[in-house]
mmCIF file as gemmi writes it, N, C-alpha and C atoms, coordinates in Angstrom:
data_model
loop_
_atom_site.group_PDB
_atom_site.id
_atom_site.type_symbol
_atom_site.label_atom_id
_atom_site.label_alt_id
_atom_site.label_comp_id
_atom_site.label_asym_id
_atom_site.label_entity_id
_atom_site.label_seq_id
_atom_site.pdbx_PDB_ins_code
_atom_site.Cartn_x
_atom_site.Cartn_y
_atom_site.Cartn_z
_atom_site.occupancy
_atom_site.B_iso_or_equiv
_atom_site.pdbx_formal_charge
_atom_site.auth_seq_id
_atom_site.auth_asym_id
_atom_site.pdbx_PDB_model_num
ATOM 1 N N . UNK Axp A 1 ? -3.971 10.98 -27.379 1 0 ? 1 A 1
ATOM 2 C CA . UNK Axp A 1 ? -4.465 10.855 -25.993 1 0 ? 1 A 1
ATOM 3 C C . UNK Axp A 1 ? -4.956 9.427 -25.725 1 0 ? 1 A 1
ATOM 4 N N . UNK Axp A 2 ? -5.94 8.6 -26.905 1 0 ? 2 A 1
ATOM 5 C CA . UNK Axp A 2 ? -5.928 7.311 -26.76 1 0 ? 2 A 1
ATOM 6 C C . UNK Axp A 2 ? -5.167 6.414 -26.457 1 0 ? 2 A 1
ATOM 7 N N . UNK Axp A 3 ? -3.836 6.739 -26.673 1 0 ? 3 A 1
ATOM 8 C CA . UNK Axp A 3 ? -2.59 5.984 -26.369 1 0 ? 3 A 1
ATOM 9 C C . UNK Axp A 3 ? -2.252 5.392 -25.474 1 0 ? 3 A 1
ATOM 10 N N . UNK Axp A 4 ? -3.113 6.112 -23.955 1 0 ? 4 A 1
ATOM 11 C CA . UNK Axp A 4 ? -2.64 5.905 -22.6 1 0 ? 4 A 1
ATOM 12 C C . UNK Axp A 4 ? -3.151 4.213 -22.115 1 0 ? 4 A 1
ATOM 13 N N . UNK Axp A 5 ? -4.313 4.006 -22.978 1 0 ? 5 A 1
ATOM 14 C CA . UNK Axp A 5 ? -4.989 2.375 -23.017 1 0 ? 5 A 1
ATOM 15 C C . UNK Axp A 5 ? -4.035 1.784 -24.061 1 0 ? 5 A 1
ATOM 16 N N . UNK Axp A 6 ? -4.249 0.674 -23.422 1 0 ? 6 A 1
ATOM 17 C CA . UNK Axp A 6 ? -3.744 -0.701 -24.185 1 0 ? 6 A 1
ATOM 18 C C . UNK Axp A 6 ? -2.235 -1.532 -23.757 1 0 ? 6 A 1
ATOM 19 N N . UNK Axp A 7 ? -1.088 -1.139 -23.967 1 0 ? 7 A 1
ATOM 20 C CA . UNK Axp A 7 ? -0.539 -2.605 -23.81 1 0 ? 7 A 1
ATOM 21 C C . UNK Axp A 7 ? 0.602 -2.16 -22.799 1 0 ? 7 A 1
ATOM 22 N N . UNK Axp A 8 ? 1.015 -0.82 -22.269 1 0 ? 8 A 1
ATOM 23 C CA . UNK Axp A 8 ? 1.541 -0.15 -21.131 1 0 ? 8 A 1
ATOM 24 C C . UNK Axp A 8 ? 0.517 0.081 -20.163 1 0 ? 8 A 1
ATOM 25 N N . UNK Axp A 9 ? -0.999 -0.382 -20.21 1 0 ? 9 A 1
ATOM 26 C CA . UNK Axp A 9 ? -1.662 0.027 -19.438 1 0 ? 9 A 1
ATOM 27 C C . UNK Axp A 9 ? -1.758 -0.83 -17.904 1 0 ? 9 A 1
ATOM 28 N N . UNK Axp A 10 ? -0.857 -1.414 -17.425 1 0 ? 10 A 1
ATOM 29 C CA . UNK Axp A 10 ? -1.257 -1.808 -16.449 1 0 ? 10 A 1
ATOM 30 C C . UNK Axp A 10 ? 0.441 -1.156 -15.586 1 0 ? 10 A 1
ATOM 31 N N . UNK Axp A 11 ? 1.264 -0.773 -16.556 1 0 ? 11 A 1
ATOM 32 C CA . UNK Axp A 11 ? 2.608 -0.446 -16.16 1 0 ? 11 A 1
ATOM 33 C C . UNK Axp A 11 ? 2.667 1.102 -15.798 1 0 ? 11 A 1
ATOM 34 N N . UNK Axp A 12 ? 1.448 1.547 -16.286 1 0 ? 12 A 1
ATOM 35 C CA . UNK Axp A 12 ? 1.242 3.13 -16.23 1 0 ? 12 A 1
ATOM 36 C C . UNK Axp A 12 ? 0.326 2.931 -14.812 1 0 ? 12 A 1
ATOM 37 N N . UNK Axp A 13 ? -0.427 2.189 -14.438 1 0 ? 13 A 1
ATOM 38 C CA . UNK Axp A 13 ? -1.186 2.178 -13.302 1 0 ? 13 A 1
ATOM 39 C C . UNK Axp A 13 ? -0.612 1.903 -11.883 1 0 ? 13 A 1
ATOM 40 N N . UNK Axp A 14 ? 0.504 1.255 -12.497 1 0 ? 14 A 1
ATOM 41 C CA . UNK Axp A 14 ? 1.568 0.893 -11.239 1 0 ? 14 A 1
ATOM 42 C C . UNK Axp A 14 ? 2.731 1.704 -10.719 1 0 ? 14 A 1
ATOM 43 N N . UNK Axp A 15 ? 2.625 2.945 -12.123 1 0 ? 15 A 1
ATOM 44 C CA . UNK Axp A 15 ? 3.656 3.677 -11.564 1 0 ? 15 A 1
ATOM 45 C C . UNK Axp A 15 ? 3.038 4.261 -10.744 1 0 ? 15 A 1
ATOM 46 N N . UNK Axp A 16 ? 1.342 4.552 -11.012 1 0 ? 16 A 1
ATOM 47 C CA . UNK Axp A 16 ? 0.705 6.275 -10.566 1 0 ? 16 A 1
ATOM 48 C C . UNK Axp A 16 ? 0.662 5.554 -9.239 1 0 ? 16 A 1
ATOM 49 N N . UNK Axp A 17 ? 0.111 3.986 -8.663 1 0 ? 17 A 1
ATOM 50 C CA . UNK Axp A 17 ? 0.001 4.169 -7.482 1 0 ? 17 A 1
ATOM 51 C C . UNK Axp A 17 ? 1.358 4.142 -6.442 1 0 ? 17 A 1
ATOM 52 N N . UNK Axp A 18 ? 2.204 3.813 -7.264 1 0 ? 18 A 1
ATOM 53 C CA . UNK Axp A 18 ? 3.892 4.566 -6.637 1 0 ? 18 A 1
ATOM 54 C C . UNK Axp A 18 ? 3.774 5.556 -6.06 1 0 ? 18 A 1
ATOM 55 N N . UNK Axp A 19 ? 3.502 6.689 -7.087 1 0 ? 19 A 1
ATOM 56 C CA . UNK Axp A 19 ? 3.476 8.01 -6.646 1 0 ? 19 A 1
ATOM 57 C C . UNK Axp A 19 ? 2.596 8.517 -5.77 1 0 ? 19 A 1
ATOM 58 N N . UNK Axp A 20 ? 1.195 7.766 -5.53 1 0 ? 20 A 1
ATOM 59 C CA . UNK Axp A 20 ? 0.479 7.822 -5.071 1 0 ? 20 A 1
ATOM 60 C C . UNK Axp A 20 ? 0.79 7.219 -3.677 1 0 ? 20 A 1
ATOM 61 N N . UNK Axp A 21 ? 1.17 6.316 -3.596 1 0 ? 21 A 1
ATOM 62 C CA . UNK Axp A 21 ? 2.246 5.602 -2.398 1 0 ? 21 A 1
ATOM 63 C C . UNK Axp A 21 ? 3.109 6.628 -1.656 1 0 ? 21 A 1
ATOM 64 N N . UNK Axp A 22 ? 4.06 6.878 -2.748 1 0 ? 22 A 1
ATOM 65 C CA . UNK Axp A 22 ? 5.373 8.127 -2.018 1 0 ? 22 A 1
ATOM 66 C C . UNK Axp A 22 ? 4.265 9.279 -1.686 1 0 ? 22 A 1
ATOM 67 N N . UNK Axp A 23 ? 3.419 9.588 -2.073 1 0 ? 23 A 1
ATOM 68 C CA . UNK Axp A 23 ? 2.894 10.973 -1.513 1 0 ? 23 A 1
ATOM 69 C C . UNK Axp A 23 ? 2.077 10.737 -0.486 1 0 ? 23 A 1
ATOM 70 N N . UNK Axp A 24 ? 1.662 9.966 -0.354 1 0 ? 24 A 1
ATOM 71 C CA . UNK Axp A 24 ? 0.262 9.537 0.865 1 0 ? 24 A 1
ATOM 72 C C . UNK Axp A 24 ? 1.429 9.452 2.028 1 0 ? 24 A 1
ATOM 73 N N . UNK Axp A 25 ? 2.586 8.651 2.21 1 0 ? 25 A 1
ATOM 74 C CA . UNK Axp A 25 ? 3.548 8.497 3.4 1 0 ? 25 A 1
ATOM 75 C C . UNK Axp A 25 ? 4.179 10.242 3.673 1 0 ? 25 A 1
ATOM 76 N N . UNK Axp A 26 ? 4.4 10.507 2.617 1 0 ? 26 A 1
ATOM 77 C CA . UNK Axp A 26 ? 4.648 12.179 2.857 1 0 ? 26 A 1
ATOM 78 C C . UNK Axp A 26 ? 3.658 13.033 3.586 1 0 ? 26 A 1
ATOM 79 N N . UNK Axp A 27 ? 2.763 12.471 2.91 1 0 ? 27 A 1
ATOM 80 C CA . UNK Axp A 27 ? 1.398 13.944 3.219 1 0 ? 27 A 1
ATOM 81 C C . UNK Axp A 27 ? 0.822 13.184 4.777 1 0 ? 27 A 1
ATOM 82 N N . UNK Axp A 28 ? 0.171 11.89 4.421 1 0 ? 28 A 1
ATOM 83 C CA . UNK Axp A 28 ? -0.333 11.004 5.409 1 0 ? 28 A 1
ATOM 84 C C . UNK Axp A 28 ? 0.434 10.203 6.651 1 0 ? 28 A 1
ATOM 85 N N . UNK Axp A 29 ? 0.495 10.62 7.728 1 0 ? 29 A 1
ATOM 86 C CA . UNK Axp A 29 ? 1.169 9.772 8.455 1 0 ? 29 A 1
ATOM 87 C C . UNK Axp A 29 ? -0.108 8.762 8.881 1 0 ? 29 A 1
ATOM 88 N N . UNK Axp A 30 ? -1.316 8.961 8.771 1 0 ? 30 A 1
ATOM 89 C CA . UNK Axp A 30 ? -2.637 7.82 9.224 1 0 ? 30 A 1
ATOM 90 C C . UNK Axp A 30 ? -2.762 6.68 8.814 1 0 ? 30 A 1
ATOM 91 N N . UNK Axp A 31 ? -1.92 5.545 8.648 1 0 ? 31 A 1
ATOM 92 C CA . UNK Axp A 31 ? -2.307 3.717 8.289 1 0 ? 31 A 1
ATOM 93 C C . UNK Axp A 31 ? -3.661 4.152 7.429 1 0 ? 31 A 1
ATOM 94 N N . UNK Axp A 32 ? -4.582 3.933 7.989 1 0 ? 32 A 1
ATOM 95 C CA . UNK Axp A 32 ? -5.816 3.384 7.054 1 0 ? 32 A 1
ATOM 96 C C . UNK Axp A 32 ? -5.914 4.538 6.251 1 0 ? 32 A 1
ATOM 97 N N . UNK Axp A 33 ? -6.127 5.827 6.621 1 0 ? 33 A 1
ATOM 98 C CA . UNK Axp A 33 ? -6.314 6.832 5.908 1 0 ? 33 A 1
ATOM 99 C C . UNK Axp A 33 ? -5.565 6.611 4.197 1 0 ? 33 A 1
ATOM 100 N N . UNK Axp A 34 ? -4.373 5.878 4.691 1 0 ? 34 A 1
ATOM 101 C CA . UNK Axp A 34 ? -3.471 6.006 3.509 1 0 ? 34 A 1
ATOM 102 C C . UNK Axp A 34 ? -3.655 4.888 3.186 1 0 ? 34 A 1
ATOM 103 N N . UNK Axp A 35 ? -4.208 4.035 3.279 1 0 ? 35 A 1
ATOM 104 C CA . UNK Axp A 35 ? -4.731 2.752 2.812 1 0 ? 35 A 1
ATOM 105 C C . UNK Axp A 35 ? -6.289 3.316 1.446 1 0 ? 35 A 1
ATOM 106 N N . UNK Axp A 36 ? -6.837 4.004 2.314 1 0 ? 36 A 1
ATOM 107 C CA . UNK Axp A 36 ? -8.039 4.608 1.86 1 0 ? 36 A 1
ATOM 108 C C . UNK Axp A 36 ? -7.88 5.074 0.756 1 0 ? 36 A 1
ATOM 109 N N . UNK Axp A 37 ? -6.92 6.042 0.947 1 0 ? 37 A 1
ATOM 110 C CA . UNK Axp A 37 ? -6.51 7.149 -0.319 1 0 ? 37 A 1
ATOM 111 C C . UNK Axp A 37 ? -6.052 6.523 -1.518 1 0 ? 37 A 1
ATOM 112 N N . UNK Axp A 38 ? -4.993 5.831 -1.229 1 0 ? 38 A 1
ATOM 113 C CA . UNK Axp A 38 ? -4.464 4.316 -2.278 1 0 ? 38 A 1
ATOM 114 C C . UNK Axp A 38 ? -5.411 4.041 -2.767 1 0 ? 38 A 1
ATOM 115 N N . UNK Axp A 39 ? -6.543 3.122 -2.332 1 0 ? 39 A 1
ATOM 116 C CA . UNK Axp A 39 ? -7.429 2.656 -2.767 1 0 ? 39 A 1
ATOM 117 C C . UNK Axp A 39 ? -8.123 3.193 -3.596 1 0 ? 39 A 1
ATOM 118 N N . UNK Axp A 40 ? -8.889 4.314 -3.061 1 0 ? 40 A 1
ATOM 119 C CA . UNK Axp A 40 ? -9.583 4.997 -3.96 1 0 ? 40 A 1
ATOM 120 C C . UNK Axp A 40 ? -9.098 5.517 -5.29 1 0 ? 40 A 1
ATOM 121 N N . UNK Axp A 41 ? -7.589 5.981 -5.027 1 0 ? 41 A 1
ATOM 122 C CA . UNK Axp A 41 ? -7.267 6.481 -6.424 1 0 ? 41 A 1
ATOM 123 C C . UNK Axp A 41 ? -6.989 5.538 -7.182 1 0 ? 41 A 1
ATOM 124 N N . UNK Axp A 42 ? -6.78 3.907 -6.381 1 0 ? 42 A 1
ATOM 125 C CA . UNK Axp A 42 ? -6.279 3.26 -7.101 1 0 ? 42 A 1
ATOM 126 C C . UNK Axp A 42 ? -7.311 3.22 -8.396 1 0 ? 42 A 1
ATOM 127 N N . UNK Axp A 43 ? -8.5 3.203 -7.676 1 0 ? 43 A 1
ATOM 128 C CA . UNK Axp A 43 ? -9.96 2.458 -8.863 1 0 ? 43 A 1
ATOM 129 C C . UNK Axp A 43 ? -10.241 3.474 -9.877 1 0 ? 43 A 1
ATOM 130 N N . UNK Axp A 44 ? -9.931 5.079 -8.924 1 0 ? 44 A 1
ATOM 131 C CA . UNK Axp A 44 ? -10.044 5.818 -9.998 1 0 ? 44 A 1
ATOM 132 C C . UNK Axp A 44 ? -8.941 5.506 -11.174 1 0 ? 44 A 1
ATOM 133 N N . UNK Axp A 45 ? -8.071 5.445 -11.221 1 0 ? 45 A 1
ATOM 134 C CA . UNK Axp A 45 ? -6.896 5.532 -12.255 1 0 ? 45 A 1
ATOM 135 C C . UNK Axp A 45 ? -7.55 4.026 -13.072 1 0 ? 45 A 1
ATOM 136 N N . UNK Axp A 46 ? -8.131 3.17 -12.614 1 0 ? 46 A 1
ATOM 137 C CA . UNK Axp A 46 ? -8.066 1.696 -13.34 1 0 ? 46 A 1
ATOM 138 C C . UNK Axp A 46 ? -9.706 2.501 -14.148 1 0 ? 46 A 1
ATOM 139 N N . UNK Axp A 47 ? -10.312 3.511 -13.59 1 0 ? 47 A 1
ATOM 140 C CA . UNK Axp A 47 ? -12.057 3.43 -14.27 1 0 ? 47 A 1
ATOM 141 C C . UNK Axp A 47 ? -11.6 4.834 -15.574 1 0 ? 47 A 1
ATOM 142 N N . UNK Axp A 48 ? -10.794 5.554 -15.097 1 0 ? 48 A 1
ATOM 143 C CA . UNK Axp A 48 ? -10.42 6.07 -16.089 1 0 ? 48 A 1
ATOM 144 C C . UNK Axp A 48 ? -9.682 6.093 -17.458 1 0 ? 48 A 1
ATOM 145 N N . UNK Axp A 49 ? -8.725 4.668 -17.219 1 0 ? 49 A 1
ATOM 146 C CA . UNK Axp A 49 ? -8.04 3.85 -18.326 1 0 ? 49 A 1
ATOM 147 C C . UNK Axp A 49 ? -9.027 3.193 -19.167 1 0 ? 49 A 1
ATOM 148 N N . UNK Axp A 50 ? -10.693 2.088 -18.301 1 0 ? 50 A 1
ATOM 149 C CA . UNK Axp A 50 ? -11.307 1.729 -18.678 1 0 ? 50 A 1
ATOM 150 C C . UNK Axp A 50 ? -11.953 2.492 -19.803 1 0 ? 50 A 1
ATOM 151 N N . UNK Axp A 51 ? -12.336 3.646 -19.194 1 0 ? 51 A 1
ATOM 152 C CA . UNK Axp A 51 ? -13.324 4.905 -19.67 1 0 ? 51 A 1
ATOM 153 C C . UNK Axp A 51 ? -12.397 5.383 -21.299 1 0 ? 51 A 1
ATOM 154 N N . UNK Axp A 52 ? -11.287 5.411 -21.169 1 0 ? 52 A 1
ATOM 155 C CA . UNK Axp A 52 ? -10.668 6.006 -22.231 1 0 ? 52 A 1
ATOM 156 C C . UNK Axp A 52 ? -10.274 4.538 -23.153 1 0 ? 52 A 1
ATOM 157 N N . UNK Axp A 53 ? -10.257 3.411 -22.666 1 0 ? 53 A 1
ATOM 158 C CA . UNK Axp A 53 ? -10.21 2.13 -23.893 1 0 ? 53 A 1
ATOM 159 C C . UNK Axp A 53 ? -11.1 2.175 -24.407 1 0 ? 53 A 1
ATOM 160 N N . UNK Axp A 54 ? -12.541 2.057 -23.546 1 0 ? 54 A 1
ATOM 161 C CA . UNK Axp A 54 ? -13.632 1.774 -24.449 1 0 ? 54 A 1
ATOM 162 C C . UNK Axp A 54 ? -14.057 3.303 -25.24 1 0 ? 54 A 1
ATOM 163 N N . UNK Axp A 55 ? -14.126 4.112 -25.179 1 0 ? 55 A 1
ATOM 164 C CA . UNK Axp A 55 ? -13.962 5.581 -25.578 1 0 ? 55 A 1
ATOM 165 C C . UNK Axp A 55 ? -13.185 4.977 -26.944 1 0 ? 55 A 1
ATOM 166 N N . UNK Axp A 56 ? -12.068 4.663 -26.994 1 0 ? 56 A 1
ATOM 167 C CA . UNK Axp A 56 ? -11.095 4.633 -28.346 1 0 ? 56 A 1
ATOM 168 C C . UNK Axp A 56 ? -11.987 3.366 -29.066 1 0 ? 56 A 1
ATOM 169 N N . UNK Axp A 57 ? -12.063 2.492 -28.412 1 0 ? 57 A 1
ATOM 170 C CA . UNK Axp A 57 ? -13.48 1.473 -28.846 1 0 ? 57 A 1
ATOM 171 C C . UNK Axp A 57 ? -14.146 1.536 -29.793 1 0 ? 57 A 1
ATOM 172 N N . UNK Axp A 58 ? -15.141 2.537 -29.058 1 0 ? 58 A 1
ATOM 173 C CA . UNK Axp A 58 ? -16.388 3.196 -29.594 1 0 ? 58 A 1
ATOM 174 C C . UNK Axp A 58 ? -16.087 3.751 -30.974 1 0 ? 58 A 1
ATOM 175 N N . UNK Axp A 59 ? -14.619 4.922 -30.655 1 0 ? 59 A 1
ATOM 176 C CA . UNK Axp A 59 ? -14.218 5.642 -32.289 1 0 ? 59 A 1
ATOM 177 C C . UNK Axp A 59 ? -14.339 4.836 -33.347 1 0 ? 59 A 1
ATOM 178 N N . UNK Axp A 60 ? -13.471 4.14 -32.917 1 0 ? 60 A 1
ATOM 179 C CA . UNK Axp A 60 ? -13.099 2.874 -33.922 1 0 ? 60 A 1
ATOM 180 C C . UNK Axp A 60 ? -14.13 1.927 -34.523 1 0 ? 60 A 1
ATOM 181 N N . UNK Axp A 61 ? -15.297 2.106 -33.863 1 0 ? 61 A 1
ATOM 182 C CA . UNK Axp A 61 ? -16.315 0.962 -34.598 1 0 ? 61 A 1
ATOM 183 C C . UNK Axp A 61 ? -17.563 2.078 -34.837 1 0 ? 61 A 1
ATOM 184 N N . UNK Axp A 62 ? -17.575 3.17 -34.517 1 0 ? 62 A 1
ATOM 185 C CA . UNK Axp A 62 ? -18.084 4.136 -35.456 1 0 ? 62 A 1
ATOM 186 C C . UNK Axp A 62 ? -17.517 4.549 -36.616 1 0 ? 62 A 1
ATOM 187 N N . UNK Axp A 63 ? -15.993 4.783 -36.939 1 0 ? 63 A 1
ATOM 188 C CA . UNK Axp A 63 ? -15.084 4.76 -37.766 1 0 ? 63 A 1
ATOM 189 C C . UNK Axp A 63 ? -15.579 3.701 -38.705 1 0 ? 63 A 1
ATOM 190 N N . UNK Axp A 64 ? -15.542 2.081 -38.005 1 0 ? 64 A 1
ATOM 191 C CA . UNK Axp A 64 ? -15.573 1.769 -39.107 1 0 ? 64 A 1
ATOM 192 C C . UNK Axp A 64 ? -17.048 1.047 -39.911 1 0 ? 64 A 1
ATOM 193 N N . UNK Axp A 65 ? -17.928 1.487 -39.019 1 0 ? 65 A 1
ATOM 194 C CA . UNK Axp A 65 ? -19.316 1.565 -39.537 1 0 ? 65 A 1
ATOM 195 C C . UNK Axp A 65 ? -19.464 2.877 -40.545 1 0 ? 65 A 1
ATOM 196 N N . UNK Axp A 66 ? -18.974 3.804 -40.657 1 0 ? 66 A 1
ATOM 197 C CA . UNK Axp A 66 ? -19.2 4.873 -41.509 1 0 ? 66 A 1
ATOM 198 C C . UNK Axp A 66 ? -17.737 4.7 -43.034 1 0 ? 66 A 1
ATOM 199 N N . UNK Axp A 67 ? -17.123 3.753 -42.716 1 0 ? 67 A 1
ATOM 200 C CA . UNK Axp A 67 ? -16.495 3.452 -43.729 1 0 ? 67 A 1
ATOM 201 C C . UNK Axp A 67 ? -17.377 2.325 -44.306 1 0 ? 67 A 1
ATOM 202 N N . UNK Axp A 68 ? -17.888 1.526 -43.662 1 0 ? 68 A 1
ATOM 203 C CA . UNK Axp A 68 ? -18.604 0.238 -44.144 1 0 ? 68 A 1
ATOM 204 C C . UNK Axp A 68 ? -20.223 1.472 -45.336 1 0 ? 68 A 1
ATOM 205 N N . UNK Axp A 69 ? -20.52 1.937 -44.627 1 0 ? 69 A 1
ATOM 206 C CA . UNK Axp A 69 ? -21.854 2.67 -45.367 1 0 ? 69 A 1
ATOM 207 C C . UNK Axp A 69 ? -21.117 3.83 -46.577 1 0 ? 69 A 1
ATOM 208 N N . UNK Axp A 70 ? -20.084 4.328 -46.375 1 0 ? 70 A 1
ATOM 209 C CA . UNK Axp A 70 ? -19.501 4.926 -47.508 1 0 ? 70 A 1
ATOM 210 C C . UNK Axp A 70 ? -19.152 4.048 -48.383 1 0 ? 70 A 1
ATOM 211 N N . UNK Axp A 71 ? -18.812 2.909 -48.563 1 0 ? 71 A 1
ATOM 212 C CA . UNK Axp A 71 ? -18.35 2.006 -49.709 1 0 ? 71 A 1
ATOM 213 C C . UNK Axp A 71 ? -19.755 1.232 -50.193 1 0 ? 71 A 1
ATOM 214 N N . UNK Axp A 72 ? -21.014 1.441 -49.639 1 0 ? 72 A 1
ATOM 215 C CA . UNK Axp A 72 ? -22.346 1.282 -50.2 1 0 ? 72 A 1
ATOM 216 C C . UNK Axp A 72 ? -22.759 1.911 -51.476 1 0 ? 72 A 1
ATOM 217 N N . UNK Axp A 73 ? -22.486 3.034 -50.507 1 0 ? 73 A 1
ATOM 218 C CA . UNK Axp A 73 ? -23.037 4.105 -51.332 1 0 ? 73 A 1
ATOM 219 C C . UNK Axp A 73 ? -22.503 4.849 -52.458 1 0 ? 73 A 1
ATOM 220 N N . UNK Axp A 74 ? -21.034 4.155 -52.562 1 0 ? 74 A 1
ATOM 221 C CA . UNK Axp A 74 ? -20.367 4.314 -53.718 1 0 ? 74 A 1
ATOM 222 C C . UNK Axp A 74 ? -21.086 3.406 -55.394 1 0 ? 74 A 1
């Protein structure tokens, strides 16, 4: 699931607001409304990529703080 961050991550954000694009002209005939909607999901999709990099982050330097204290204590 970590996968979705890192080096496709800005190519995965550009598809969703595609889709997010094609559906707002479908659903939305309102200019700003669909300006709005874009927008908003745009930040959501960029705070949730954020949320899940630093998330894999975090694993990883808890990971490797508990490898660092297991080879102590050996």
């Amino acid at each position: 699931i970590w996968g979705l961050a890192g080096s496709d991550y800005h190519g995965r954000v550009f598809a969703e607001v595609e889709v997010t694009t094609l559906w707002c002209n479908l659903v939305v005939g309102n200019k700003p409304l669909k300006l709005y909607l874009l927008k908003y999901l745009y930040i959501n999709i960029n705070l949730l990529f954020l949320c899940m990099a630093s998330m894999k982050h975090i694993q990883s330097y808890i990971h490797n703080i508990g490898y660092v204290m297991n080879r102590h204590n050996r």
